[in-house]
C-alpha positions in Angstrom: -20.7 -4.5 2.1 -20.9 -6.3 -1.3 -19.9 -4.3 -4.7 -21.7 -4.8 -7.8 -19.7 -3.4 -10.8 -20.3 -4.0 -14.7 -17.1 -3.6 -16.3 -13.7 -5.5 -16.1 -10.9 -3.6 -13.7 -7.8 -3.3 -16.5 -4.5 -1.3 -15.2 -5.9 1.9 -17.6 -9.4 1.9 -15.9 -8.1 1.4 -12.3 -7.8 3.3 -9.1 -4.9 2.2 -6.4 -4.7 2.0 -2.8 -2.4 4.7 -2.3 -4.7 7.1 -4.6 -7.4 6.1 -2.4 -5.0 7.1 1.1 -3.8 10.0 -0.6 -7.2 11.3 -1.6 -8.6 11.0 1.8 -5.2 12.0 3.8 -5.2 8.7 5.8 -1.9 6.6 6.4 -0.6 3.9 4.5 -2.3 0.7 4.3 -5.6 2.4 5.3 -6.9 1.6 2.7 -5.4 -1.8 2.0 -7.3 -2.8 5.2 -10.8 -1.9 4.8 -11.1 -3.5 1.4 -10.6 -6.7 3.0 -13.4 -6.1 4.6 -15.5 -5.5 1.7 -17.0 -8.7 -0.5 -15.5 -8.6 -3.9 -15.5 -10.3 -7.2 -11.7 -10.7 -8.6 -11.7 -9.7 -12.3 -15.0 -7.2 -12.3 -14.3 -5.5 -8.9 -10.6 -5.6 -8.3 -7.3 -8.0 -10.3 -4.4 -8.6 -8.6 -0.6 -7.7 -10.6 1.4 -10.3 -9.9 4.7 -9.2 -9.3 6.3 -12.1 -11.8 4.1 -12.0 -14.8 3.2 -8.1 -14.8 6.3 -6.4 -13.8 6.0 -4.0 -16.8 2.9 -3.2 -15.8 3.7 -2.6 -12.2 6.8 -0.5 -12.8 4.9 1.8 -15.2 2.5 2.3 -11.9 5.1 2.8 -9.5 6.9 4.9 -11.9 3.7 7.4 -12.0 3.4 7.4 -8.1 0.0 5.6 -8.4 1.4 2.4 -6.0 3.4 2.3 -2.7 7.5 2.1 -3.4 7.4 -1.0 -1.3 4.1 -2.7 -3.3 5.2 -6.1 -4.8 2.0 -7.6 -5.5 -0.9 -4.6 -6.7 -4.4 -4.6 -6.4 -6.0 -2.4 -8.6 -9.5 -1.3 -8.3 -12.5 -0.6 -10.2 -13.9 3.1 -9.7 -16.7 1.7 -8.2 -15.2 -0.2 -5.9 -12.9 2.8 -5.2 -15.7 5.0 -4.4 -17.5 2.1 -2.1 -14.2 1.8 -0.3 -13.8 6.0 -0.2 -17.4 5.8 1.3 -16.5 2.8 4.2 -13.3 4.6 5.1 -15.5 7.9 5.7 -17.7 6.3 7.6 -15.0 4.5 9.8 -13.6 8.0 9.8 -17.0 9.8 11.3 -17.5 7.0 14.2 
């Protein structure tokens, strides 16, 4: 499944993995392992928060509940991409 979104993916615009497990009642890492399965642009579809240069950043999210206590690396998603992935993991979920 490929992704086309328009805007750049910045930690105020994003949606998270866990929002996307929570919203759908699935376990964690559900998530986490369909979007692999997705094709993605990095930067317009999803970034990646390094845990070494965007600690702050990363705190502040775990500090809201929006990430996993155990995240070190985050992926943050576009809300398109989000609602592609929502759609896959319903899909999955109906088979």
């Amino acid at each position: 499944m490929i992704v086309q979104n328009s805007s750049p993916v910045t930690p105020d615009n994003c949606v998270t993995f866990r929002e996307i497990d929570a919203a759908l009642s699935l376990p964690k890492g559900s998530a986490f392992r369909a979007f692999k399965r997705l094709v993605l642009k990095e930067g317009t579809d999803y970034i990646v928060m390094d845990a070494n240069c965007d600690q702050s950043i990363i705190s502040e999210l775990r500090a809201q509940g929006r990430i996993y206590r155990s995240s070190v690396n985050v992926v943050l998603l576009s809300a398109s991409t989000a609602a592609c992935l929502k759609n896959a993991l319903r899909l999955t979920a109906e088979k």
